[in-house]
C-alpha positions, 0 to 999 in steps of 0.5 A: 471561506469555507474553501480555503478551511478545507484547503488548510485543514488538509494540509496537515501531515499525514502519515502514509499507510505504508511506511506507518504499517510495517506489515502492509508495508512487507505484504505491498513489497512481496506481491511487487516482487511476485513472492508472495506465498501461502502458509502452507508454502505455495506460491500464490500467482499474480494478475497476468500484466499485458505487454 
């Protein structure tokens, strides 16, 4: 019983970060695109993606 509680509770609909934060959201989006840049305008480097 206790199993089937949990499985219902969390079928509730739930809001996903990124589309409930526009700024998280825009922050994801930049370092996706590698543009990510500091206040003062440098541009902030990325992880090294193996080949």
């Amino acid at each position: 019983m206790a199993q089937w509680k949990a499985q219902q509770a969390a079928k509730r609909p739930k809001t996903a970060k990124l589309v409930g934060d526009d700024r998280l959201r825009e922050y994801v989006q930049e370092r996706l695109d590698g543009s990510v840049r500091r206040p003062d305008g440098t541009i902030v480097a990325g992880s090294e993606t193996p080949v």
